[in-house]
C-alpha distance (Angstrom), angle and dihedral (degrees) to the residues before:
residue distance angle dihedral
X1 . . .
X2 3.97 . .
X3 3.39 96.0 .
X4 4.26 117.3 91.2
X5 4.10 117.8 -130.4
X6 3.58 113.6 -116.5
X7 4.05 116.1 -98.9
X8 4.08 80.9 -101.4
X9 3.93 95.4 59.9
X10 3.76 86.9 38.3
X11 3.62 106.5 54.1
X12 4.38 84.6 40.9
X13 3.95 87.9 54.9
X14 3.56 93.4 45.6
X15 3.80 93.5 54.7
X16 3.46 89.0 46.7
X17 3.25 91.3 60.4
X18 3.40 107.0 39.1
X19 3.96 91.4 55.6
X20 3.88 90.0 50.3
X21 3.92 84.4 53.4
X22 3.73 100.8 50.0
X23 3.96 89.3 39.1
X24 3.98 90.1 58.7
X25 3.82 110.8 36.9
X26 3.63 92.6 151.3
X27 3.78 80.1 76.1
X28 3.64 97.8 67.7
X29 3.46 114.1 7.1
X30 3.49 113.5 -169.5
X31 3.82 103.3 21.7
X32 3.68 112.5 101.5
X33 4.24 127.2 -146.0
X34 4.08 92.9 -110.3
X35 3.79 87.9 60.1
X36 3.61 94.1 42.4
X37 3.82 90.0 43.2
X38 3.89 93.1 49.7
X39 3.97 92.3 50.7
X40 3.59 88.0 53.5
X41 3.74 100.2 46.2
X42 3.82 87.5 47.7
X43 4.05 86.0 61.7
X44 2.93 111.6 32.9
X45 4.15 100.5 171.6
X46 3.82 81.2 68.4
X47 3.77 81.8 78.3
X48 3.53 101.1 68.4
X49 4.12 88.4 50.1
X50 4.03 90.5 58.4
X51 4.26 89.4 38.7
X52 3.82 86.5 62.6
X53 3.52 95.4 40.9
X54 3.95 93.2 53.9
X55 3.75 88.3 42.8
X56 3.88 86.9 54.6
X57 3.57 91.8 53.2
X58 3.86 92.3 -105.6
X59 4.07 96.5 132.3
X60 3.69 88.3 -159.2
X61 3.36 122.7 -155.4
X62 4.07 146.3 -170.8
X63 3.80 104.1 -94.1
X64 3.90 102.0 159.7
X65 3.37 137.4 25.7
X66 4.28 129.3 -168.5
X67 3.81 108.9 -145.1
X68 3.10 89.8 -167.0
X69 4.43 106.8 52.0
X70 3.89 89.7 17.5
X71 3.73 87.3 -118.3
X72 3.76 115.1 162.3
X73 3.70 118.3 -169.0
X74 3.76 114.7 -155.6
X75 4.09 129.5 -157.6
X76 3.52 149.0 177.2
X77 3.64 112.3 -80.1
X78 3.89 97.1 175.7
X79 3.86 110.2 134.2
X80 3.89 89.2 -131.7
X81 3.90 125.8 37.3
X82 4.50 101.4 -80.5
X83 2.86 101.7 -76.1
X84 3.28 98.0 -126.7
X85 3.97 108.3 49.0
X86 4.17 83.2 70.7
X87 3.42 125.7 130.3
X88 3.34 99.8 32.6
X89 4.30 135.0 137.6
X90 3.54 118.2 -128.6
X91 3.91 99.1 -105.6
X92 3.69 150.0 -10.8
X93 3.39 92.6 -91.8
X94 4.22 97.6 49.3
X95 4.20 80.1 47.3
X96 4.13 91.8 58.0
X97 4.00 92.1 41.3
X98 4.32 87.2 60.6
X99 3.52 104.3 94.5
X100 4.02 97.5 -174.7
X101 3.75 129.4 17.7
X102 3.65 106.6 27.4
X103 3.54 125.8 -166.1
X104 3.78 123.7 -133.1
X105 3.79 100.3 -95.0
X106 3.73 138.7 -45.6
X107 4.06 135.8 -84.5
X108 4.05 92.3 -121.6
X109 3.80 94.2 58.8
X110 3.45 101.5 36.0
X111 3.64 86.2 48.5
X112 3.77 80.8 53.1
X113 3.46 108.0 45.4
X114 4.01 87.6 48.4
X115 3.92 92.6 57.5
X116 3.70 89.6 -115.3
X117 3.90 129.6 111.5
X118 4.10 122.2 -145.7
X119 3.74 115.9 -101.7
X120 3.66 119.2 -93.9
X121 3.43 114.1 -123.4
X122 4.44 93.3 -107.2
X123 4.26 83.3 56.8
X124 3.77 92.4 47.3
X125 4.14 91.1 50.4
X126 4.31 79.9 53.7
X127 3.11 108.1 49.6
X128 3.72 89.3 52.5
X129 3.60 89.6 56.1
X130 3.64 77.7 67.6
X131 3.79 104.4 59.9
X132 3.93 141.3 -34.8
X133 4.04 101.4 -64.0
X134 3.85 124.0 174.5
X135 3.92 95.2 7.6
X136 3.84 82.8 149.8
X137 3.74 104.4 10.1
X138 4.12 128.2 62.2
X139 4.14 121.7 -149.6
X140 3.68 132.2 -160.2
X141 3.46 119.3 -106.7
X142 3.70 129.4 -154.6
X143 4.25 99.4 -81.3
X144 4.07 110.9 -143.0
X145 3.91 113.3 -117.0
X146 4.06 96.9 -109.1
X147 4.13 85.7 57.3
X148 3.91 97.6 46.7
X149 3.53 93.2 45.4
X150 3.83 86.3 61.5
X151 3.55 89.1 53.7
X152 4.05 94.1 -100.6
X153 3.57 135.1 131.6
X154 3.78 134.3 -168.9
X155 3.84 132.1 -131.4
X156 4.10 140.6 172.8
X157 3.00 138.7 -145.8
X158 4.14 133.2 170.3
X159 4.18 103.5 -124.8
X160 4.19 116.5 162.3
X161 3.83 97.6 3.0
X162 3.55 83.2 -53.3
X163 4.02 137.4 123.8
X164 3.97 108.3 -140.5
X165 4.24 134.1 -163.5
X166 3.48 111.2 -164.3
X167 3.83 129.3 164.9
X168 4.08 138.2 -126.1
X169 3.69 141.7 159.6
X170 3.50 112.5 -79.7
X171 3.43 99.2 -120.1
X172 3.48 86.7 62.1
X173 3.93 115.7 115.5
X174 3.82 133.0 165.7
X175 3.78 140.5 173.1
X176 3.82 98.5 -104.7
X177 3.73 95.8 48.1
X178 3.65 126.2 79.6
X179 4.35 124.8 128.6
X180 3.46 142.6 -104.2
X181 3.63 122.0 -131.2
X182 4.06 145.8 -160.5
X183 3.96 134.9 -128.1
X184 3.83 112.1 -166.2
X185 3.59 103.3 -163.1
C-alpha cells in the first residue's frame, strides 16, 4: 500500500469514481464532487485503499459525509459481495485452526492489508437502506469479541426484502460469501 499510483492510474480511478458518484446520488445526498474531490486530493494514500477495492470488484462508493470534519466514508456498493474477496475465513487465526482444505486467505487481513476495515453490523443495516445488496451473496461483518472468542463469526445477507445476521465458525468459508468494507477519508 506505500507505494503512490502513477498520475495515469490516478486520474482513471478518479473518473471512476466520480461517474459512480454522480450516477448514485441517492447515496449521498447533499455532498457535492468538489468536496469529495478535495478530501481525496488532500490524502492521497486513501487512493490506493479504493484502487484495491475497485480491482476487487467492490465499486465503492461515497455513503456518508461529516459536514462538520469533511470526512467522507466510502463502501462497497457492488450488488453481490466483490467478487473477488470470496472464499475467504473470517481471520488469520480461523485460517491457522483449518487443518485440510484451506481457503486462500481471510476477510480480516485482506480487509487489512487493503487499508479498509469490515462493516459493522449498524453500517451493513445502512447501506442497505440504500439499495438491494447481497440478494444472492452474504458478507462478513465485523464479529464482537465475546462471539469470536467462541470460535463464531457473523455474516449478512438481504433474503425476502429483509437484512439478515446469522452466525458460523470462523473457519467457515464458501463461494457466495465474501465482505464489504469502509474507507473513512
Amino acid at each position: 500500500m506505500a507505494n503512490l499510483m502513477t498520475a495515469k492510474e490516478r486520474e482513471q480511478l478518479l473518473q471512476v469514481l466520480k461517474a459512480r458518484f454522480e450516477k448514485n446520488m441517492h447515496r449521498h445526498q447533499g455532498v457535492a464532487w468538489a468536496d469529495v474531490r478535495a478530501r481525496l486530493d488532500a490524502y492521497p494514500q486513501a487512493l490506493k485503499s479504493l484502487q484495491a477495492m475497485e480491482a476487487s470488484g467492490g465499486e465503492p462508493d461515497v455513503i456518508a459525509h461529516d459536514q462538520d470534519t469533511g470526512r467522507c466514508t466510502f463502501c462497497d456498493c457492488s450488488a453481490e459481495s466483490p467478487s473477488g474477496r470470496r472464499s475467504l475465513c473470517y481471520d488469520v487465526e480461523a485460517l491457522e485452526s483449518r487443518k485440510e482444505h484451506k481457503p486462500q486467505g481471510s476477510a480480516v487481513e485482506m480487509a487489512a492489508e487493503m487499508g479498509i476495515e469490515l462493516l459493522t453490523e449498524a453500517q451493513y443495516r445502512a447501506l442497505q437502506t440504500l439499495g438491494e445488496f447481497d440478494v444472492k451473496t452474504s458478507s462478513w461483518i465485523r464479529t464482537p469479541p465475546e462471539i469470536r472468542a467462541l470460535g463464531g463469526a457473523l455474516f449478512c445477507d438481504r433474503r425476502y426484502g429483509q437484512v439478515f445476521v446469522y452466525h458460523n465458525g470462523a473457519p467457515s468459508y464458501y463461494a457466495a460469501r465474501g465482505f464489504r468494507g469502509a474507507l473513512v477519508v
